[in-house]
N, C-alpha and C positions, 0 to 999 in steps of 0.2 A: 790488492785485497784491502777490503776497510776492517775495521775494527775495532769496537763498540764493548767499551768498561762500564759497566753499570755496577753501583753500591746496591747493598742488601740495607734492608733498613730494620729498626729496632721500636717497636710502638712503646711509648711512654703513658697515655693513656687517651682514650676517646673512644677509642674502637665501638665496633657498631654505629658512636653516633654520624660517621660517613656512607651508611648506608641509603640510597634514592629513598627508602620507606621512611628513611628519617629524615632527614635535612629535607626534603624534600614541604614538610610541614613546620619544621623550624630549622636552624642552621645548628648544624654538628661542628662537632672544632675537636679534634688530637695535638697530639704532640707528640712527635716523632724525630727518629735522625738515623741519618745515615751511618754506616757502620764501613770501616777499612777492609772488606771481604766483600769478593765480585762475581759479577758474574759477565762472560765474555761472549760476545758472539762475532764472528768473520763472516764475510762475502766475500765471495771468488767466484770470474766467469768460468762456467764450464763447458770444456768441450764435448758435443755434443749434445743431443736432447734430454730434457726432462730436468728434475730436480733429483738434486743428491743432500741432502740431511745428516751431518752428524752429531750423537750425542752419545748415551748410554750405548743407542747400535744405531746402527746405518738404514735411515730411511731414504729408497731409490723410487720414485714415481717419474709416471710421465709426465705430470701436472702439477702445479700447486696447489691446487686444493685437495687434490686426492693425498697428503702429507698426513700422515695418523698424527703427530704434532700439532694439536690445532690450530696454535697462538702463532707458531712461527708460519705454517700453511696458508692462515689467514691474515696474517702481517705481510705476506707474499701479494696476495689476492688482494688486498687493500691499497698496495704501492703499486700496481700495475705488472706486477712480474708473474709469468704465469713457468714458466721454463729458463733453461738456459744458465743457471748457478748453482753454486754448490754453495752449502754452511756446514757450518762445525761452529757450536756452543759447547762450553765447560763453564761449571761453579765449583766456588771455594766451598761450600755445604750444600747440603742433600736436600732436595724439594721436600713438601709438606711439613717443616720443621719452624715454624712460623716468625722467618726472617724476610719476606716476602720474595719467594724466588719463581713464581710465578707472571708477577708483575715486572719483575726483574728483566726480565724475558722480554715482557712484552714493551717495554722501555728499550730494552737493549735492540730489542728488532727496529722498533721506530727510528731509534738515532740513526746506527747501520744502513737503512735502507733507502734514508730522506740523503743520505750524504751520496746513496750510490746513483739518486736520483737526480741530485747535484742543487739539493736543494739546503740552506741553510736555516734550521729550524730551534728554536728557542727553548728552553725548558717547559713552562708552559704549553706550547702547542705538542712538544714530545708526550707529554701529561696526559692532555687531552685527547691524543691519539692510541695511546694503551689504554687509556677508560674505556673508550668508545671501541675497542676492540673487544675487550675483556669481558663490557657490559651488555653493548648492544647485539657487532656482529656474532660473539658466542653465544651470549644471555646466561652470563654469569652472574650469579648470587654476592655480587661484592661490592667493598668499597671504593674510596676513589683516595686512601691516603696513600697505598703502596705508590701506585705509579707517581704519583706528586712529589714525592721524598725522593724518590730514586732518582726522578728527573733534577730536582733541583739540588739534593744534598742536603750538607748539614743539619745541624740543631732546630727544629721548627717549630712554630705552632702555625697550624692548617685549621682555615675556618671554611664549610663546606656550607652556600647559600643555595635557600630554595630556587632561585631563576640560573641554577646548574652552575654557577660562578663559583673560583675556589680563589679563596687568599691568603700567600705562603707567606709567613714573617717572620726572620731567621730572629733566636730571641738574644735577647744583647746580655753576654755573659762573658767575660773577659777571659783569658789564657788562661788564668789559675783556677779561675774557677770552672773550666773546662777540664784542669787535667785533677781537679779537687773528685768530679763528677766523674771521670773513667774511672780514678783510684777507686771509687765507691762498687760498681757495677760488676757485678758476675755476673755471668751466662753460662749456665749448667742443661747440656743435652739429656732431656728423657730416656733419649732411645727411642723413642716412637714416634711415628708421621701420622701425619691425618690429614685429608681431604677441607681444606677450608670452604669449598663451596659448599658442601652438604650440611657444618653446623649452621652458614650463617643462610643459609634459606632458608633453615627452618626458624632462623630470627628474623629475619625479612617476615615471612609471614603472620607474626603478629606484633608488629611494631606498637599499633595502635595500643594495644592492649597492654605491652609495656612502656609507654610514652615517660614517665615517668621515670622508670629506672634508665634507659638510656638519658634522659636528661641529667640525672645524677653524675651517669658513668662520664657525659660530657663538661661539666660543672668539676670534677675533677680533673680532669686534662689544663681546665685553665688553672684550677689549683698548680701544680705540678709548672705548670709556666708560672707562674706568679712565684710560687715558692724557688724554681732557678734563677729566675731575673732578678731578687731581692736587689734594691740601689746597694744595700752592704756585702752583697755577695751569698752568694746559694744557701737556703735554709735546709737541707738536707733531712732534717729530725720531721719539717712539716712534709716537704716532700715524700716521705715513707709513709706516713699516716693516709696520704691523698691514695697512693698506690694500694697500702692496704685495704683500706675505705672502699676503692673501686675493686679490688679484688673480691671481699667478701659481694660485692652488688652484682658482679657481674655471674659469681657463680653463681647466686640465687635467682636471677634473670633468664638463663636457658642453660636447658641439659646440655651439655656435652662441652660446658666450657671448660670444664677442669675434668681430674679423674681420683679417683681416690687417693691413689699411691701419688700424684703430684701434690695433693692436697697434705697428705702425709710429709713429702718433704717439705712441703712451705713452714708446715707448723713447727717441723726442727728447727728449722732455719731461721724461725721468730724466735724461739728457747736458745738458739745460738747468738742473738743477738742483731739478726735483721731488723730495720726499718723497716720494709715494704716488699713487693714483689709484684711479677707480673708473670702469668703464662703468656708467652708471646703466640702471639697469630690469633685465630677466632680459637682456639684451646683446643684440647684433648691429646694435645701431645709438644711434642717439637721444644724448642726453649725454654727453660724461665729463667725469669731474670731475680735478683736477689740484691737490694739496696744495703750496704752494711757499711759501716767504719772500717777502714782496714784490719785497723786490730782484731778485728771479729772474723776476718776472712779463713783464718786456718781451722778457727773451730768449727765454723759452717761448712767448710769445704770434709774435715773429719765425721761430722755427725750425717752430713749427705753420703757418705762411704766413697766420697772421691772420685764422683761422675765427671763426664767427660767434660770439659772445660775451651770456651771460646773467649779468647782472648778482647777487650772490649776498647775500641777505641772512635772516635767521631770522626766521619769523611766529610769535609767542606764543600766536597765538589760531587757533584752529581754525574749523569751518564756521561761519559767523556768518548768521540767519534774519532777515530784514528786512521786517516787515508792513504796506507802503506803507498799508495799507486803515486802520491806525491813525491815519494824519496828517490823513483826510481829514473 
């Protein structure tokens, strides 16, 4: 059996501007990281015909493309395996909650199946093989930071060039000031999921026309790296402004980034004492995040009414491929 750890990741800011409609005409750059919550997938040969699938339920075809999973069907179809295995995927969180567990997926498939291939594959090219799965063979509405963080991990800043080229640069912040930066960091569940490809198509499609505010949302992102990297150690107080600042542009940039009742909590949670925030994922549901001084953590956590809570901490390492079949 192989077995393939991939981290969920946590977008800091840029979003959108890694979309082809954008970068594509100038370069987008996020900043993002990986977060200590996984997501797993196994391969094992199976006996007899077809493909066996498990996840939420049990998908049994005779082919791999006929797999109603389409990322893992077409990670099949893309590695050369048409029959003859069985999977089983689990996450530590629930898809459409904007941790990217999609891409998760699709990274996790990559590693998995390059190892089952007996191939040794680099982050980067693992990267490059969920994009081009996600993007092209699907023709999905998305970007290209999920699978890049996931693949490489840690604290980043991702700069996305028009000639398709990405460049991952882990940003230089020392121990305390990494664990200065978890102390700071909630992550508070909505309760609700939402479909990322459906907001961000309909931002894809008028990229042009917002040119502008995605340049902003991205000009933030390097804020936000600029404000972690400080030579004297993390500026926190500007780093919330950045978050803020892109918050307020990005809800006014397209419907369905935010929802009212989130927007409602964000605003307690400035009156409680936030720095900053982020709806994670392309919005309307799933995480947000909540920049604050510790000391302020209990009265933001009171005035939110004590939503559910994910614990925040930073993964250094990316998809990690695990080939049971060595030990034995």
């Amino acid at each position: 059996m192989i077995v393939s750890q991939t981290p969920y990741r946590v977008s800091l800011g840029g979003g959108g501007s890694d979309l082809p409609a954008f970068y594509r005409l100038e370069s987008g750059a996020v900043v993002a990281t990986a977060i200590q919550r996984f997501l797993y997938v196994a391969i094992a040969p199976r006996l007899g015909p077809g493909v066996r699938l498990h996840h939420d339920v049990v998908e049994q075809v005779a082919h791999a493309a006929e797999l109603p999973n389409r990322i893992v069907g077409e990670s099949l179809v893309a590695a050369g395996i048409d029959q003859g295995v069985q999977i089983w995927t689990a996450g530590e969180v629930p898809p459409g909650t904007g941790l990217g567990s999609s891409s998760a997926l699709a990274v996790g498939m990559a590693g998995a199946l390059s190892r089952w291939n007996g191939e040794e594959v680099g982050a980067d090219e693992l990267a490059r093989r969920a994009c081009d799965l996600e993007m092209e063979r699907l023709g999905g509405a998305l970007g290209k930071q999920d699978q890049t963080i996931a693949a490489h991990g840690g604290l980043c800043f991702i700069e996305f060039h028009p000639d398709e080229s990405v460049t991952v640069q882990r940003i230089p912040i020392d121990a305390a000031g990494k664990r200065a930066f978890e102390e700071r960091v909630l992550l508070f569940y909505t309760g609700k999921q939402r479909a990322a490809g459906t907001i961000l198509s309909g931002l894809a499609r008028v990229v042009e026309e917002r040119r502008q505010g995605l340049r902003a949302i991205r000009d933030h992102a390097i804020g936000v790296r600029d404000a972690l990297a400080h030579p004297d150690g993390p500026r926190f107080e500007r780093m919330g402004e950045h978050l803020h600042e892109a918050w307020m542009e990005k809800r006014d940039l397209w419907a369905g980034s935010s929802t009212d009742e989130v927007d409602e909590w964000y605003a307690r949670a400035r009156a409680a004492g936030a720095l900053g925030g982020r709806l994670l994922g392309a919005g309307g549901g799933g995480f947000v995040l909540i920049l604050a001084h510790p000391d302020d953590h209990a009265r933001i956590r009171e005035r939110l009414g004590h939503p559910v809570e994910l614990p925040f901490r930073i993964e250094e390492r990316g998809v990690r491929v695990h080939d049971l079949r060595e030990r034995s």
